[in-house]
C-alpha positions as CSV (number, residue, x, y, z in Angstrom):
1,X,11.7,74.1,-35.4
2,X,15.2,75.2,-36.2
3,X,14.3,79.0,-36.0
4,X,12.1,78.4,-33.2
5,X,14.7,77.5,-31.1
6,X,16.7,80.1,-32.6
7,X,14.3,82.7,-31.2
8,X,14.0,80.9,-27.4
9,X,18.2,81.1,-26.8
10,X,17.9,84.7,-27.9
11,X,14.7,85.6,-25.5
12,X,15.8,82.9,-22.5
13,X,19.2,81.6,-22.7
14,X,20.2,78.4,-23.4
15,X,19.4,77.6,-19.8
16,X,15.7,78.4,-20.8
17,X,15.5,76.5,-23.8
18,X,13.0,73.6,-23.2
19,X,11.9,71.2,-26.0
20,X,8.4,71.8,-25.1
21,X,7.9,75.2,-25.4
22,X,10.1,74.8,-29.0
23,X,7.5,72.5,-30.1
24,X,4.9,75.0,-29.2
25,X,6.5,77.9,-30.6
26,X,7.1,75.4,-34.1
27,X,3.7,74.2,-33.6
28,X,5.2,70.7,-33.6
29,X,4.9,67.8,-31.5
30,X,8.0,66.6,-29.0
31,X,8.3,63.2,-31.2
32,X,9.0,65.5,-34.4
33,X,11.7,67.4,-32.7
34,X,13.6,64.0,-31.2
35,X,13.1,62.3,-35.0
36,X,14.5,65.0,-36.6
37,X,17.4,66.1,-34.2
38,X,17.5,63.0,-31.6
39,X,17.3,65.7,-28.5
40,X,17.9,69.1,-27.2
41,X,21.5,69.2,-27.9
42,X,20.7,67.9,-31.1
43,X,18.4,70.6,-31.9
44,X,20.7,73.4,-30.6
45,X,23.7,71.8,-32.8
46,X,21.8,73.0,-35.9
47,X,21.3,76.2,-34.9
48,X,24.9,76.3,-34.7
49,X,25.8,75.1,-37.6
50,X,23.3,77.0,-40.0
51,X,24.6,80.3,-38.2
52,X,28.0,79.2,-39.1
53,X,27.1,78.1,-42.6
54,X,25.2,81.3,-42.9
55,X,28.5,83.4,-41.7
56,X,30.7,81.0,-43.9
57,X,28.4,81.8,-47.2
58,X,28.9,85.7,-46.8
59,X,32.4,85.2,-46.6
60,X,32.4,82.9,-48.9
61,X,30.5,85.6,-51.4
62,X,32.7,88.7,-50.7
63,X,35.9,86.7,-51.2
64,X,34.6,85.8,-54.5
65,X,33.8,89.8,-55.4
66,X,36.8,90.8,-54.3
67,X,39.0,88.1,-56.8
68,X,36.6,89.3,-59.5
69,X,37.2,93.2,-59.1
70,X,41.6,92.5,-58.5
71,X,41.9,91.6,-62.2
72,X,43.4,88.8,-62.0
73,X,46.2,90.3,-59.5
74,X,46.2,89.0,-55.7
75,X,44.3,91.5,-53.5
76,X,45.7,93.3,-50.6
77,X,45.8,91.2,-47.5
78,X,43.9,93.5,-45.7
79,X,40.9,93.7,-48.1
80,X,41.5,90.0,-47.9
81,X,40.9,89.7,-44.5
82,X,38.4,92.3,-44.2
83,X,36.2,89.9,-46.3
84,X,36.8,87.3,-43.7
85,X,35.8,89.7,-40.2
86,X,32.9,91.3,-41.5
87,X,30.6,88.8,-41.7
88,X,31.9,87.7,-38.4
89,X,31.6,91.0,-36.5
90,X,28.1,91.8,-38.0
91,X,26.6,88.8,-36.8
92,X,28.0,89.7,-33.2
93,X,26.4,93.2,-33.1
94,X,23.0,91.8,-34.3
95,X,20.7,91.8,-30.9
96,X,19.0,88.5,-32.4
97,X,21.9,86.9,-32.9
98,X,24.5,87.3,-29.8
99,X,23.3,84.4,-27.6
100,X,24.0,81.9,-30.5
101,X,27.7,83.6,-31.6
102,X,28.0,82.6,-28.0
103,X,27.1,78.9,-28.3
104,X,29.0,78.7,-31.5
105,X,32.1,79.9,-29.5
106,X,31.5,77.0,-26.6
107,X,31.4,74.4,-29.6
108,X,34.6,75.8,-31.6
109,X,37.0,76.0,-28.2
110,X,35.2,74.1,-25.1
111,X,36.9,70.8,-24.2
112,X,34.0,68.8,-23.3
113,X,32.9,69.3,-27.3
114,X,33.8,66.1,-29.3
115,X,36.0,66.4,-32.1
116,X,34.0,65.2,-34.4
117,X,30.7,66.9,-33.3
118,X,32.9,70.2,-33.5
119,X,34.0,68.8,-37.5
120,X,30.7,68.2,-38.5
121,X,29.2,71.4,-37.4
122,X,32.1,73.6,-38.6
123,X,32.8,71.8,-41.8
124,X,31.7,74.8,-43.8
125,X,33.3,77.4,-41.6
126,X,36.9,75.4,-42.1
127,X,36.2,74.9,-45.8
128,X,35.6,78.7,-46.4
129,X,38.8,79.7,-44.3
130,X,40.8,77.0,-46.6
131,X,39.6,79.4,-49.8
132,X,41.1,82.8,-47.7
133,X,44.3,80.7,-46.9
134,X,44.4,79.8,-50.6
135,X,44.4,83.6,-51.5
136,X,46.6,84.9,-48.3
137,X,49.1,82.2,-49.5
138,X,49.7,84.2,-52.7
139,X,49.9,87.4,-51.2
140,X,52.6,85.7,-48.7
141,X,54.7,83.6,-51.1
142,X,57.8,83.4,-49.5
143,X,55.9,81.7,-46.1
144,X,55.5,78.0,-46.5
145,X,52.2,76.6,-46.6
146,X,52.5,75.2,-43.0
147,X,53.3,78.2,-41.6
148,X,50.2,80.1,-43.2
149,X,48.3,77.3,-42.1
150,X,49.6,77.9,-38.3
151,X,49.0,81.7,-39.2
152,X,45.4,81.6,-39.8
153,X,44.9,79.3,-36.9
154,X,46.0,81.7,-34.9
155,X,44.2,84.8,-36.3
156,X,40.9,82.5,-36.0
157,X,42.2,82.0,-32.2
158,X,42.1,85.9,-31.9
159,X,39.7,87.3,-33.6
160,X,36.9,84.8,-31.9
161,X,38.7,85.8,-28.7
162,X,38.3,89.7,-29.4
163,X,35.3,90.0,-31.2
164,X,33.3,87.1,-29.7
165,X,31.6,89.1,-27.3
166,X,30.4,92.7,-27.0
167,X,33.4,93.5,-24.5
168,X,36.6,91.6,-24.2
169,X,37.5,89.9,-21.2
170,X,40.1,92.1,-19.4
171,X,38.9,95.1,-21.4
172,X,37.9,97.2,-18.9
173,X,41.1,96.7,-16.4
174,X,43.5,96.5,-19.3
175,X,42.6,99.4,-20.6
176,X,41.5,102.3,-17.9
177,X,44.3,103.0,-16.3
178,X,43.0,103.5,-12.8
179,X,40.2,105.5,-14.7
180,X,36.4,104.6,-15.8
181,X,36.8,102.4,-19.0
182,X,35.0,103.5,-22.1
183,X,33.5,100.5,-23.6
184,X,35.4,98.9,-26.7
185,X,33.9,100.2,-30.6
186,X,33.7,96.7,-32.7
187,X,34.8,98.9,-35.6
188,X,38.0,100.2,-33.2
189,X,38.6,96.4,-32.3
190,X,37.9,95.1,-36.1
191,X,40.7,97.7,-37.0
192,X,43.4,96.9,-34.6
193,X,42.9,93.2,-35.1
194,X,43.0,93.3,-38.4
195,X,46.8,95.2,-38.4
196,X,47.4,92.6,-35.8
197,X,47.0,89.8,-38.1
198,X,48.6,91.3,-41.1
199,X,52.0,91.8,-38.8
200,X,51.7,88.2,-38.0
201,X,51.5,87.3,-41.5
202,X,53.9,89.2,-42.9
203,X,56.8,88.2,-40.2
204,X,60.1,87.2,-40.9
205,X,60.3,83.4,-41.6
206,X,62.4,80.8,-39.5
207,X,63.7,78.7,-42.6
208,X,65.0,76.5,-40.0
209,X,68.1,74.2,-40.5
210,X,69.5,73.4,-43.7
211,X,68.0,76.7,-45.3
212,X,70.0,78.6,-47.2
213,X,71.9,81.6,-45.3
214,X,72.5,78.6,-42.3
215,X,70.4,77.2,-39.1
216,X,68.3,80.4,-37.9
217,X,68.5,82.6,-41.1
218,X,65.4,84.5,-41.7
219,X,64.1,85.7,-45.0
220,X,62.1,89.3,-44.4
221,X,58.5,89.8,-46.1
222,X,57.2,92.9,-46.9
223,X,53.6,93.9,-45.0
């Protein structure tokens, strides 16, 4: 049922997604689906949240390979991080799967999603992202853990922002010139965002007041 209406937002679009013809296509009956899932918006919440559980299990995997090849040593950041996009961006540029990167971006930012609805349906995505802060949090010792925390926050904030959709909002005035705008390369956008994120980690930390060095002092990381 789940994969049938998988394959309906892909061909119709979530406005096109009717429980019937999901039903039909699971060659189930309508009192199945509403047992099973409660409604429609029951039904497309878990084909949210096995696309993010799939997506959070390949990160989850390549993370793990990349600790096991560093020897013991933290890895680079930006093999780190690289670990954490991929999955991302390939699930994106798969034709079968853009319609439902979409719906998983409504649930992660919209307002009118509930808290908790958004919590249960990203629970593995967050507890993934908690293993990369784990490891960017050695490679960044000198940033306190609530920073990092606020860090990653705001790299997830980007990268869904960038590489959420096949061309960036503002992509084609932003970056023409007055001329015709080429269309953005995902690899050309995985790239720069990826150097994006590693300045923001590696900046200068406000120690605040009462730090050593006196109220403003900054202590300088190295990229």
């Amino acid at each position: 049922m789940v994969q049938a209406a998988h394959e309906l937002v892909v061909e119709r679009g979530l406005a096109g997604l009717k429980v019937l013809d999901v039903a039909s296509r699971a060659n189930a009956n309508v009192a199945l689906i509403s047992y099973h899932f409660g409604n429609r918006d029951g039904l497309l919440d878990e084909v949210v949240r096995r696309t993010a559980v799939q997506i959070a299990n390949a990160r989850s995997e390549r993370l793990a390979a990349l600790l096991a090849s560093s020897g013991g040593e933290p890895p680079s950041p930006r093999a780190v991080l690289r670990c954490w996009e991929d999955p991302w961006i390939e699930n994106v540029e798969r034709e079968n799967s853009r319609e439902v990167m979409q719906l998983l971006l409504h649930v992660m930012f919209a307002a009118d999603v509930a808290p908790e609805r958004k919590e249960h349906l990203l629970e593995d995505s967050v507890r993934v992202t908690a293993l990369f802060l784990d490891v960017l949090a050695q490679c960044y010792p000198g940033v306190p853990r609530e920073k990092m925390t606020w860090r990653m926050l705001c790299a997830i904030g980007a990268s869904y922002l960038v590489l959420g959709q096949k061309s960036p909002v503002g992509w084609s005035v932003l970056s023409s010139k007055g001329k015709v705008a080429a269309q953005p390369r995902t690899k050309d956008a995985a790239d720069e965002l990826v150097a994006f994120i590693l300045g923001g980690f590696s900046a200068p930390v406000d120690l605040g007041e009462g730090a050593r060095g006196g109220p403003g002092s900054k202590r300088k990381l190295s990229s």
